[in-house]
C-alpha positions in Angstrom: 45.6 27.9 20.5 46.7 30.6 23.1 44.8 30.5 26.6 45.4 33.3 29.2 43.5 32.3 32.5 42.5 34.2 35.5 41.8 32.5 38.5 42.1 34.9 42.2 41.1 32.6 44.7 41.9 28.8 46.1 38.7 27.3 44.7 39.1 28.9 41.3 42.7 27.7 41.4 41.0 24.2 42.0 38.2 24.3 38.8 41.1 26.3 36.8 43.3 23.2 36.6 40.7 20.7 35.9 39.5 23.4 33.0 43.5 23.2 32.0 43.0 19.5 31.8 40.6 19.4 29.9 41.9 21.6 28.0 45.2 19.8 27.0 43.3 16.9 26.4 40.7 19.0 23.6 43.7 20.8 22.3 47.4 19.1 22.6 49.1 22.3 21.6 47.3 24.7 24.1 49.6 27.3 24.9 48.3 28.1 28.8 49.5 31.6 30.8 47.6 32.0 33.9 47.0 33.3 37.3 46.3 31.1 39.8 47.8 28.5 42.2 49.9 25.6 43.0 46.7 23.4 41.8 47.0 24.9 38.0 50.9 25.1 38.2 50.8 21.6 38.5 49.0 20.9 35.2 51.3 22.9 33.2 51.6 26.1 31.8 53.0 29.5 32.9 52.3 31.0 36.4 52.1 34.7 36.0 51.1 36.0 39.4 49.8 33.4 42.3 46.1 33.9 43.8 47.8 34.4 47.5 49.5 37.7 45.7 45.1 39.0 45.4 43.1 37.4 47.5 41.6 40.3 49.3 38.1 39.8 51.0 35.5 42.9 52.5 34.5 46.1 51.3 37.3 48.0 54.0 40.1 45.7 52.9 39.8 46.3 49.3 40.2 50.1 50.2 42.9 49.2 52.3 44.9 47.3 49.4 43.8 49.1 46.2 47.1 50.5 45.1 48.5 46.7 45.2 45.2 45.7 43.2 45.4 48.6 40.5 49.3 47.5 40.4 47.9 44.0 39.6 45.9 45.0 37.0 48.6 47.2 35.4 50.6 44.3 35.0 47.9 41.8 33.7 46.9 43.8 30.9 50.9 44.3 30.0 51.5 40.6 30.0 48.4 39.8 28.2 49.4 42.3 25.4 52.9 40.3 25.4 50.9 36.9 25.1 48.5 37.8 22.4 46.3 34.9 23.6 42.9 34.0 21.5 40.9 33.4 24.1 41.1 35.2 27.7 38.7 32.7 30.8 37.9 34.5 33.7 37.2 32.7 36.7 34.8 34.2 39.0 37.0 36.7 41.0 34.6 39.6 39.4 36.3 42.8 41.1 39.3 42.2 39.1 38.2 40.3 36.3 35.3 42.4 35.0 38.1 45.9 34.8 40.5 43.7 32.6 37.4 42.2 30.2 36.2 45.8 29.7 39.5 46.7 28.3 40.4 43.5 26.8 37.2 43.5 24.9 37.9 47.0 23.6 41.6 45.5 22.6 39.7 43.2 20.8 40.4 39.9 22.2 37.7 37.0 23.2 36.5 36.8 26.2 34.8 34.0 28.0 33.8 33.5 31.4 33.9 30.3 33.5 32.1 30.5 37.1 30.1 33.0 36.6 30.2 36.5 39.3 27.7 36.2 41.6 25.7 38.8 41.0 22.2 37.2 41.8 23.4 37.9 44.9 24.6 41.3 45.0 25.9 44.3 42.2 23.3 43.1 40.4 23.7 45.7 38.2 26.7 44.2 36.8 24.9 42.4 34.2 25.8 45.7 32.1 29.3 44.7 31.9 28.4 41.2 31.1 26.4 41.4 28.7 29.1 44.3 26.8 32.0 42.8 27.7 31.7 38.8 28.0 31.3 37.1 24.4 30.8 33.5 26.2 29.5 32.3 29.7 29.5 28.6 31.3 27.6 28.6 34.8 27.8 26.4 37.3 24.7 26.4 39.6 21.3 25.6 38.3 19.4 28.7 39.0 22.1 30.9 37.5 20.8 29.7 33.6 17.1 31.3 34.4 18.8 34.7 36.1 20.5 35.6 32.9 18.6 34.2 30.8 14.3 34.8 31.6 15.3 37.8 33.4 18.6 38.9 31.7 18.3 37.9 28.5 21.6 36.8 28.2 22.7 33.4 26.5 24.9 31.2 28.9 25.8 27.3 28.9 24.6 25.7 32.0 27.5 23.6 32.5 27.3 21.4 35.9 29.4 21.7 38.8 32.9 21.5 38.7 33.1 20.3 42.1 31.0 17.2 41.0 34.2 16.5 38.9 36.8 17.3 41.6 35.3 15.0 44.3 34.8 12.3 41.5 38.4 12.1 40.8 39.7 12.0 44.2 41.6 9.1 45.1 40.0 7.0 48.2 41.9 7.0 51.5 41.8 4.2 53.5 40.9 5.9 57.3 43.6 4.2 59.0 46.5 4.8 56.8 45.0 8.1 56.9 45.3 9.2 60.4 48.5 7.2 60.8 50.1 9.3 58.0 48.9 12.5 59.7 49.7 11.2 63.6 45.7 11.3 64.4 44.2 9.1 67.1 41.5 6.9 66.9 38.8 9.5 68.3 36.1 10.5 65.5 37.1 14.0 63.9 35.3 17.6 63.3 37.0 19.1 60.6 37.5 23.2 60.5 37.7 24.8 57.7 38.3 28.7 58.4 39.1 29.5 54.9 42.2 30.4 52.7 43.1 34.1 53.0 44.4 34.9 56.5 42.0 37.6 57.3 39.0 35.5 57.6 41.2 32.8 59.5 42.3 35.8 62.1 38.3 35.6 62.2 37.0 32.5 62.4 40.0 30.2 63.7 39.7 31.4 67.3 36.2 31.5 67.6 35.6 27.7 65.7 38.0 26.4 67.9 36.5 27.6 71.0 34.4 24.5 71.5 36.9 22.2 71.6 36.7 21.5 75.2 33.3 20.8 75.1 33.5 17.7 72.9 36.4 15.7 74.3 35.6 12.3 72.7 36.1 14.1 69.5 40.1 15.1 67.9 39.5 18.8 65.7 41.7 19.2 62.5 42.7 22.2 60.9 42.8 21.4 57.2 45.3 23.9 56.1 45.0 26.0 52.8 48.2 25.6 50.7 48.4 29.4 50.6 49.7 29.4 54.3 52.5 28.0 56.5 52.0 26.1 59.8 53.5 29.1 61.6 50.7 31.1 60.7 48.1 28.2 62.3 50.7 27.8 65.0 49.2 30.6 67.5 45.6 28.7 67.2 46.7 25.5 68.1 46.6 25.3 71.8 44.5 22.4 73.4 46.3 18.8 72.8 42.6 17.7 71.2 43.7 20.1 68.0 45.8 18.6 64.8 46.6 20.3 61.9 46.7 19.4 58.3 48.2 21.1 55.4 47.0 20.6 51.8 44.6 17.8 52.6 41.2 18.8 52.9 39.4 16.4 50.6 41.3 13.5 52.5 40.3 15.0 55.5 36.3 15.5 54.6 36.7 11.5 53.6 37.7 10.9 56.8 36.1 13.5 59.0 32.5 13.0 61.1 31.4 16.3 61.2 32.8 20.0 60.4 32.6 23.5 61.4 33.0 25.4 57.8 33.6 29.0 56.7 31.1 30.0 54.1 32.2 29.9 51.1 32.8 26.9 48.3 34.1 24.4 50.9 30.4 24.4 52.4 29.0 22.5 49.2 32.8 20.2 49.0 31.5 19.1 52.2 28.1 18.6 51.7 29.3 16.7 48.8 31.4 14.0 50.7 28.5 13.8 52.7 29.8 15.3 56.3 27.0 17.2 57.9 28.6 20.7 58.8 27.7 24.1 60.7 28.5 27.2 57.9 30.1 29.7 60.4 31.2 33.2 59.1 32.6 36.9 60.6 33.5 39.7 59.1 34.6 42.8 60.2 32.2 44.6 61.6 32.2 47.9 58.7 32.3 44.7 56.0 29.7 42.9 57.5 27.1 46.2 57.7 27.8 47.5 53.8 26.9 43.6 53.1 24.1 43.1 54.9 22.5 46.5 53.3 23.2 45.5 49.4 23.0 41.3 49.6 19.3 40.4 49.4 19.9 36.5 49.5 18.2 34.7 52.1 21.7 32.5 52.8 25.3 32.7 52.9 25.9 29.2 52.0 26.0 27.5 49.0 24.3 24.7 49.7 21.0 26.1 51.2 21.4 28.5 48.0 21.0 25.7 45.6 18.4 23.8 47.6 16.3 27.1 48.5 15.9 26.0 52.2 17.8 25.9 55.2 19.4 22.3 54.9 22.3 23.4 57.0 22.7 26.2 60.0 24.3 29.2 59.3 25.7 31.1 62.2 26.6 34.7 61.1 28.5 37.2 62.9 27.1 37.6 66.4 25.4 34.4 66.1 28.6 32.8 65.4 29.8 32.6 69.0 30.7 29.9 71.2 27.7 28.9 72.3 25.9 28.7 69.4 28.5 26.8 67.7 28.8 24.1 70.5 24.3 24.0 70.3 24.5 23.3 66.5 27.6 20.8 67.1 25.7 19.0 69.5 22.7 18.8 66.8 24.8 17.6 63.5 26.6 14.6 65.9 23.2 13.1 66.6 22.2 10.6 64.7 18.6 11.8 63.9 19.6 15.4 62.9 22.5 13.6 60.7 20.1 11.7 59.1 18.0 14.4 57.7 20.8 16.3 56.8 22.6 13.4 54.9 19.0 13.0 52.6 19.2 16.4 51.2 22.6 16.3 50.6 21.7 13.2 48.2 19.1 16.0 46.5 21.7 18.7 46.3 24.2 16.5 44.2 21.3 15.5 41.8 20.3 19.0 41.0 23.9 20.0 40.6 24.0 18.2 37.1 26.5 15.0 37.5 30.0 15.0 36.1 31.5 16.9 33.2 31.6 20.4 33.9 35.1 20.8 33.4 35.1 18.6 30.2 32.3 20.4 28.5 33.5 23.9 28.9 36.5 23.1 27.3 34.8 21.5 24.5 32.8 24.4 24.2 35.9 26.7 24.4 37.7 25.3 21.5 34.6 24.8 19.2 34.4 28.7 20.0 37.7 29.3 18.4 37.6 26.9 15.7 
């Protein structure tokens, strides 16, 4: 069978491959065209156009790059014509995804959606499209299965988490052939994470990093996104206290104490290695006032999402500031606060459905076709 993927963003690059995987091993003669990453390239397959190429985050930056995103989706629907695949899988990424399922579905090709778009959260009124244009959908979070279907009326496969599978697989590091590899001291480590796509690392990088002064028993690391060179961090990377890693995070979050996190899917990949973390995020300030008039969602983070509570502190836009980054530091390196912290995470993995997510979508992919 023929499978064109369409993955915009590092962490669908990340559940794309395993899907690949799975893939090849449910069907040895998949055929696989995609857009994605270095993650999915790695599996196999053809690369069409790579995530770093889209990426764009914010209302105002959209505007800004629309004739580059129209020109993207000119040339995806050219190449899929080329491919004629039987099956096109979206991967979240619903701003581009849900214009080329409208017209692939009135080309009539299949269309099934892994990750489902968020839109419990916001454009509600999406489920239009869905429901028209999506033949197939396998969601990922536990609440999403209720939304479309008691409210929505709309069939889906709750599927597990992906991430679940991810973490599972990851090869265990041994902490001091870890920081010996990557010239670390012995000090105990805060991990940043500012995200993938350089605008929200102009953002956040500066500000995360302001604290590092005020914690000198502690060494911060920058875990690097693939998608970016070392000169880009370069600029950010002036106290002696601050390393940087490229391409490493999950060997990083194995090895890390505590970590100061973008929101976004690497707050529940490090709720899931168990570090107890501060969810920081900035936008720019036109972004941030269209969002916070059309989200209705009591969180930004993933992880109080799923557990419906505040199980870590999110500090957003003019509450993420010095100051309040350094208070809720302080709070996640003590050992009571840690504690608490650590219990829920134990309830978040339960409820996220164990392993398997990437296996059973693809066995529910190629039954589709067969």
């Amino acid at each position: 069978m023929k499978y064109y993927i369409i993955a915009g963003e590092a962490s669908g690059d990340l559940h794309g491959s395993n899907l690949m995987k799975a893939l090849y091993i449910e069907d040895p003669n998949a055929d696989i065209r995609f857009w994605g990453g270095d993650l999915m390239r790695n599996v196999g397959g053809t690369l069409v156009k790579h995530y770093r190429e889209l990426a764009f985050m914010g209302f105002v930056e959209v505007i800004f790059n629309l004739k580059t995103i129209l020109n993207n989706i000119k040339i995806c629907k050219k190449d899929i014509i080329g491919f004629q695949p039987d099956v096109i899988i979206f991967i979240d990424y619903p701003g581009f995804n849900l214009r080329i399922a409208k017209w692939s579905k009135e080309c009539g090709f299949k269309n099934h959606y892994y990750i489902s778009p968020q839109i419990w959260a916001w454009k509600e009124n999406r489920i239009t499209e869905i429901k028209r244009d999506i033949d197939k959908m396998y969601v990922i979070l536990p609440f999403e299965k209720s939304f479309y279907e008691d409210k929505h009326h709309f069939p889906v496969e709750f599927v597990g988490h992906p991430l679940i599978d991810a973490i599972h697989n990851q090869t265990p590091i041994d902490g001091t052939v870890f920081r010996k590899e990557n010239q670390l001291n012995e000090k105990p480590i805060i991990a940043i994470l500012p995200g993938s796509r350089q605008q929200e690392i102009k953002k956040m990088l500066s500000v995360m990093l302001s604290v590092v002064d005020n914690f000198p028993d502690y060494q911060f690391v920058i875990a690097g996104a693939p998608s970016q060179e070392y000169s880009f961090y370069e600029k950010f990377i002036s106290n002696e206290n601050i390393k940087f890693i490229s391409n490493k995070t999950y060997d990083l979050l194995q090895n890390t104490t505590a970590a100061l996190v973008t929101s976004g899917t690497a707050t529940l990949e490090t709720a899931l290695f168990k570090v107890p973390e501060v969810v920081c995020y900035k936008g720019s300030w036109a972004s941030y006032q269209i969002a916070k008039r059309i989200v209705t969602l009591k969180y930004i983070s993933l992880v109080n999402l799923i557990m419906d509570k505040e199980v870590v502190t999110e500090l957003i836009q003019e509450d993420c500031s010095t100051t309040r980054i350094r208070e809720e530091l302080k709070k996640i390196l003590e050992s009571t606060h840690r504690s608490t912290i650590l219990k829920e995470y134990e309830l978040l993995e339960a409820k996220l459905g164990g392993i398997g997510a990437s296996t059973k979508t693809a066995k529910l992919i190629v039954a589709d076709l067969q």
